[in-house]
N, C-alpha and C positions, 0 to 999 in steps of 0.2 A: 857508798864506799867511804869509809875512814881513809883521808890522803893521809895521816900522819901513820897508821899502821898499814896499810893496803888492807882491810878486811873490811868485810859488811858492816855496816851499821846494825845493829841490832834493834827487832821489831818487837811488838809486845812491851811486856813493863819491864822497859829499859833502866829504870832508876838506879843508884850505884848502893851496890850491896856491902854494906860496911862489915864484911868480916875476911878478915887476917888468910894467907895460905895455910899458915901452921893452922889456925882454927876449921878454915873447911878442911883439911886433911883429917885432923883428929878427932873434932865432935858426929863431923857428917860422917867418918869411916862406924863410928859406935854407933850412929841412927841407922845405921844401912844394916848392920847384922841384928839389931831391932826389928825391921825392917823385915829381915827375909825370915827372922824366926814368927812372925806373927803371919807371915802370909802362908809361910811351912803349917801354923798351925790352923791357920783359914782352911787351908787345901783341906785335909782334915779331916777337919770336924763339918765343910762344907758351908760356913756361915760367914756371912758378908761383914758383919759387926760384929759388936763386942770389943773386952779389955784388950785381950790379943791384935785385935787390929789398928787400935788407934795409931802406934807409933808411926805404921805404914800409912796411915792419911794426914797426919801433921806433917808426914816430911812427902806427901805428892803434894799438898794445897800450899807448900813455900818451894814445890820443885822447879817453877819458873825463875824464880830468884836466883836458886843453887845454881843449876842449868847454866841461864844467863852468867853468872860466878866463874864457873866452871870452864864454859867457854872462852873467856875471856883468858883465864889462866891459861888453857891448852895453846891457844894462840901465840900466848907470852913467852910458851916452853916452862911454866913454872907446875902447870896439873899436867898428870900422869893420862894419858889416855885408857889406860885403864880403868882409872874411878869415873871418869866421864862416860866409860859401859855401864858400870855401878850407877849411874844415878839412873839411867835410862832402864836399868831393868826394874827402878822403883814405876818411874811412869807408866811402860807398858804394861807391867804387871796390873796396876791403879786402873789403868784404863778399860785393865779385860775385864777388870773383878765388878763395875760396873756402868752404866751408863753416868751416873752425877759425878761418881770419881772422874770417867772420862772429860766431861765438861769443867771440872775441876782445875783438870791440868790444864786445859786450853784456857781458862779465865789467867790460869796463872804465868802464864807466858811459854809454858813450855813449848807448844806445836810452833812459837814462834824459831825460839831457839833450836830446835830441831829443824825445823825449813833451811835456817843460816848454816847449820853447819853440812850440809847437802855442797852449800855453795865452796869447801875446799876444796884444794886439788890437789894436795901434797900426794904425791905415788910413794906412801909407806903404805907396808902390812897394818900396824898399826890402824892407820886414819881409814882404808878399805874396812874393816872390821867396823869402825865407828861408824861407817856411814850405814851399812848392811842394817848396824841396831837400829841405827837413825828411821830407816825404813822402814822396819820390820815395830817399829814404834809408832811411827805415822801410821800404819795399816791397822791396828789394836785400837787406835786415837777415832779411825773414821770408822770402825766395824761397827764402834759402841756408839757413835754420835749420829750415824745417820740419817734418821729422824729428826736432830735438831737444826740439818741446812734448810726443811720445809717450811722453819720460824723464824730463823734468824740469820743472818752474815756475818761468817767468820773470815773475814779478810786473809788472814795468811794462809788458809786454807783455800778460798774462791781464786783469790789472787793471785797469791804471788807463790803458791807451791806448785800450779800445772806447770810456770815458766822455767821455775826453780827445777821443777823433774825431768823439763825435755832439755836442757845444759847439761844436768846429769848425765843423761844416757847419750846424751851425743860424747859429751865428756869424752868417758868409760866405752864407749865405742871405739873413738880414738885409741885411746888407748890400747886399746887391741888389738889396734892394726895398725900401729905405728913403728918409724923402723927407726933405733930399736922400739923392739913391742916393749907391754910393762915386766916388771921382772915381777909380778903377782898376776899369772892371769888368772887362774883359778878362781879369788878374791875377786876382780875383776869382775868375771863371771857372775860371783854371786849379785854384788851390786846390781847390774842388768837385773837380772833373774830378781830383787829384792826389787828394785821399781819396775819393773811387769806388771807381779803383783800388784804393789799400789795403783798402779795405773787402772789396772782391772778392777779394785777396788773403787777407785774414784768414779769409773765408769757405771759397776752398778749399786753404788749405796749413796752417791753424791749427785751424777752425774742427771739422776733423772728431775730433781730439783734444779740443778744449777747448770746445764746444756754444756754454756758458753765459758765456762771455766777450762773445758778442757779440749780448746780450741787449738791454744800451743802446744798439745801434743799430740796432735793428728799427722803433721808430717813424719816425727821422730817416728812414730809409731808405726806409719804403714813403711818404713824401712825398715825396722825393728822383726815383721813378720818374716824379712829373709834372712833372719841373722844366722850365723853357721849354727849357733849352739839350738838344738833341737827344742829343749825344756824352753829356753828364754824365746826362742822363736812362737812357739806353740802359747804362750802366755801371751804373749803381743797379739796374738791372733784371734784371742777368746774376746781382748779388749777392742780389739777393732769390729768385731761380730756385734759386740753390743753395744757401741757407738751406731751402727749404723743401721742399729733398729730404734735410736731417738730421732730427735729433732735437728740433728748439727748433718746430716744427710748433705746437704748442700755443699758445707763447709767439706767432707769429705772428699767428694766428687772435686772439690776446686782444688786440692792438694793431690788431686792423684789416684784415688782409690780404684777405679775405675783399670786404670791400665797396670797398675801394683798389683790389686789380686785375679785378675783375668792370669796376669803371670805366674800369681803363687799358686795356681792350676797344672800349672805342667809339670810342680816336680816335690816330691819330698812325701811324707809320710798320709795315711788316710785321715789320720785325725785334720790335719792341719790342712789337707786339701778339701775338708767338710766344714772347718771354720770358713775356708773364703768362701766357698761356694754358698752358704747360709748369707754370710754378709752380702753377697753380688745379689740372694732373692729377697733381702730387706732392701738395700739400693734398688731393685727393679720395681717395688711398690712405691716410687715415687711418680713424676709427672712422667710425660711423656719426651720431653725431653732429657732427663736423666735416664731413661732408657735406652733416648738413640745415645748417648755418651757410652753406654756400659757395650749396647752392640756393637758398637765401630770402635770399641777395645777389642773386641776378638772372643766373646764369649758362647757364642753360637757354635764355632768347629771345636772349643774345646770340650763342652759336653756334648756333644755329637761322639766324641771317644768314649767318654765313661758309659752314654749308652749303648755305645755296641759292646759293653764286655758286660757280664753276667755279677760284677761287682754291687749290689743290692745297695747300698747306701748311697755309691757315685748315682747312678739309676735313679735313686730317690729324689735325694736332695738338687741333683740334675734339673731332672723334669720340672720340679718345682720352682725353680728360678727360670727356665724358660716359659713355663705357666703362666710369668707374669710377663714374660714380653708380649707373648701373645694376645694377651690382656690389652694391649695397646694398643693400635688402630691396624689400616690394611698394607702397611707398606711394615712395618715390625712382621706382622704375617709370611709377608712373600719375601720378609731376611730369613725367616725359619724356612718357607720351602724351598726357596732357592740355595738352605746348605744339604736340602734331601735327606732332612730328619725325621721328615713327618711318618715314614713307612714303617721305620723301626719303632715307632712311637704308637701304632697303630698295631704292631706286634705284642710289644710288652701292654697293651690293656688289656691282649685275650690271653697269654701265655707268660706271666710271670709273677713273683710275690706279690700280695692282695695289696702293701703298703708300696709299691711301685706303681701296679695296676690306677690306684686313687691318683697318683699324680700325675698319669697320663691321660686320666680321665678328664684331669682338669686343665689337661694344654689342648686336647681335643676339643673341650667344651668353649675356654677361651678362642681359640682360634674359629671355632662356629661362629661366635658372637661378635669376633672384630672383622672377619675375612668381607671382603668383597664378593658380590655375586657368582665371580669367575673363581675366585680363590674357593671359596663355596664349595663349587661344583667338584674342586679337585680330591676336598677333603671328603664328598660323597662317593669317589672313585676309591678312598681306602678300603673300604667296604667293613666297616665295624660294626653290622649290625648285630654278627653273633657275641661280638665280645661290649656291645652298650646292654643286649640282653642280660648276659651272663651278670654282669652290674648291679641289676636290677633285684638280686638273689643276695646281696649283701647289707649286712644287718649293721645298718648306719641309716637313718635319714636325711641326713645331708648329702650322702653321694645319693641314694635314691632318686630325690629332689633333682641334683646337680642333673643325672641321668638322663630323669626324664622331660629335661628340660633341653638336653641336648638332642634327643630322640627328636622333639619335637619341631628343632629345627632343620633336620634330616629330612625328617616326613613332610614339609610343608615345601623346603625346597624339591626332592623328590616328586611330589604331586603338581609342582609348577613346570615340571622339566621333564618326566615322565610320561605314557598315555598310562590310563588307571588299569591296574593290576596285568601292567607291563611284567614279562616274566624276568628281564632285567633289573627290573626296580628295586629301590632299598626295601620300600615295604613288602614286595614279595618275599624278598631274601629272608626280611626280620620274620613272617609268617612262617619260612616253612622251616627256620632254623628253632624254632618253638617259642619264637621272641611275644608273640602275641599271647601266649598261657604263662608267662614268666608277668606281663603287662596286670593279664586279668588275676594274679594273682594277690599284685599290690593294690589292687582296687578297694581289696576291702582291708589295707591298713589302718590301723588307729590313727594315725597321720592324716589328718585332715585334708592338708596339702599333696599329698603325696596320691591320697584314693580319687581326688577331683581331676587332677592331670592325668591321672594314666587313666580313669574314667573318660576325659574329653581325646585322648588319643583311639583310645579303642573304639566310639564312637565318630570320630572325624575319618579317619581312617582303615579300620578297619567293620563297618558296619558293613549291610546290604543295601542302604536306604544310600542315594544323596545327601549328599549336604552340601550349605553354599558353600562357593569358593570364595575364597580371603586374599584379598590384595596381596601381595606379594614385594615387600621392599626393596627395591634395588639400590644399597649407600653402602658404602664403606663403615658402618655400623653394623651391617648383616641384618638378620631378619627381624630385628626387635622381639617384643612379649619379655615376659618377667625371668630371670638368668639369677645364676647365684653371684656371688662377689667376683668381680674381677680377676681381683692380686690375693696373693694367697702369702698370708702369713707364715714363713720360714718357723716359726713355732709352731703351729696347729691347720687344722684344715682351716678350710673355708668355713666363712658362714653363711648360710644365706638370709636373704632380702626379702 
């Protein structure tokens, strides 16, 4: 901070620009409509080069200097904020038109000068307009540079722009709720709404190179998902989804996420209640501790509603983030049956959309493999043999697999707990529900894996002959043998192992 003017120091190449007001008013105003008639004729004719274009890359590769110029005038009260949009529509234009132009303007100090002027707070129409461009400038800057945070470190950008954007938006938040409010809220608005964006941009074109840049704005941000305004909310909420499918997972949970979007559950539109819920089943693929965090926020009775209604996506995206509690050992287990989900859950694998059915396939199958001998027992009292059958009839082999890997710990607890061909038994049920011709069907898949299992089930269990009996594990691990993936990635199924 300059003590003699109160404003930022200026980053990048700061060096002092020897031209006149009257000069940048007059020659830069003649470059600018140069400028916009050659990118006019770029659009065009659709060509990146040529005579037509030069003007408009001599004056992006001196637009750090102007900028810097520029800025310094606005400051003074001596440049128009107006032509300070003018220079910005040279840059962002520069930057779309290609990736080198974009590294261009960042060599030349622009994204510096753009980062500084973030940092005013004057409450004019005006300077809210400035910043908007400012923004919507930075976001052109990192669409086309993306690829070059994998090489190299751009400081104003790692540094000092995530800090720079959560002052912003706390700013402009203030503002909005301040008494008196601003007398622009709308503008206001957009700001918000213009670093959402960026932020979501930072998130996924910078974010997966550089984590820890945008650490300062994890808190603004999971605040930012309950903002009144729907659009600027819902943008907050894409950026916080795909924050917390990187590496900053931790960082997340330490500022809050956990009890933020457990909240942002209970109220406001589908969209934006399927961003947290996605977010909460990437936070559940973490340790086992960041699990008991997310449960002892409250997220087990809140999808316990979405799935008792016939809402198809709550349903989905639901089950899948409990998929991955279950996932996690025998006391995560007995928080799911202890909220008495597990029955409704054992409904929708036999009787509902096939892409629901999969993800109930997959808390039943998890909960198999973490439950306890006794938890076990409870989940063979659901009685799912007709609908782990019906399963088995679906042209996926990864659920196949998943199936009859779950089958097989049914049948093994079943036969330890059981007397053989008990007319109560799971394996008589699956027999006479036609689960054994659904078995011998996949036998002879091309699936390699798939003909070997349901071959050693049909043979272990449903043959005439003996066979030895197999130890029987009693831990809190369940029954061991070979299971698919745990934690189920909130983008795609499973895979297996």
């Amino acid at each position: 901070m300059d003590e003699a003017s109160g404003f930022p120091v200026l980053h990048g190449r700061a060096a002092a620009v020897a031209l006149p007001v009257d000069s940048l008013t007059n020659d830069i105003t003649q470059q600018l409509a140069a400028a916009r008639l050659s990118y006019s004729s770029r659009t065009a004719d659709g060509k990146n080069r040529g005579p037509q274009f030069e003007p408009m890359t001599n004056l992006s590769r001196q637009g750090g200097d102007i900028l810097q110029l520029a800025l310094q005038q606005l400051k003074s009260g001596k440049a128009s904020v107006e032509l300070m949009g003018e220079f910005m529509w040279i840059v962002r234009n520069s930057a779309r038109s290609s990736p080198d132009m974009a590294v261009a303007a960042i060599d030349a100090g622009c994204a510096a000068v753009l980062v500084d002027l973030l940092t005013v707070e004057w409450d004019t129409l005006g300077m809210h307009l400035l910043i908007i461009d400012s923004l919507d400038t930075l976001i052109h800057i990192l669409h086309s540079t993306a690829k070059l945070f994998s090489s190299r470190d751009v400081p104003v950008l790692t540094a000092s722009l995530p800090a720079v954007l959560a002052r912003t938006i706390v700013c402009y938040t203030g503002l909005l709720t301040s008494q008196p409010p601003s007398s622009h809220p709308s503008e206001c608005l957009g700001v918000l709404h213009a670093a959402s964006m960026l932020v979501t941009c930072l998130c996924k074109e910078v974010a997966v190179c550089k984590v820890t840049m945008v650490t300062p704005l994890l808190p603004v941000m999971l605040q930012l998902i309950h903002h009144g305004n729907a659009e600027v909310s819902s943008l907050a909420g894409v950026a916080v989804e795909t924050l917390s499918s990187s590496t900053c997972t931790n960082e997340l949970l330490r500022c809050g996420a956990a009890t933020s979007l457990v909240h942002r559950l209970g109220y406001g539109c589908v969209r934006d209640v399927i961003h947290a819920l996605r977010a909460l089943g990437n936070l559940l693929c973490g340790s086992e501790d960041q699990v008991e965090v997310i449960v002892d926020a409250g997220i087990l009775p809140k999808v316990h509603t979405f799935i008792r209604t016939s809402q198809r996506s709550f349903c989905q995206h639901g089950l899948r983030a409990i998929a991955n509690v279950a996932a996690g050992n025998s006391r995560h287990v007995q928080a799911i049956i202890d909220e008495k989900m597990l029955p409704r859950v054992a409904q929708l694998l036999g009787k509902s959309d096939l892409s629901v059915r999969k993800e109930a396939l997959w808390l039943i199958g998890n909960a198999m493999h973490s439950a306890s001998r006794e938890q076990q027992k409870y989940l063979l009292r659901l009685n799912c043999h007709a609908s782990l059958g019906d399963m088995l009839t679906v042209e996926s082999p990864d659920v196949v697999c998943f199936t009859l890997d779950t089958l097989a710990r049914f049948l093994r607890l079943d036969k330890a707990t059981q007397p053989l061909r008990d007319k109560h038994s799971f394996a008589q049920a699956f027999l006479e529900c036609g689960g054994v011709d659904k078995l011998w069907a996949v036998v002879h898949s091309e699936n390699h894996t798939i003909s070997q299992l349901a071959d050693y089930l049909l043979s272990k269990y449903f043959s005439d002959g003996e066979e030895e009996e197999e130890d029987y594990e009693d831990d809190d691990g369940g029954g061991g043998g070979n299971v698919g993936d745990d934690r189920v990635d909130t983008a795609g199924e499973v895979a297996m192992v």
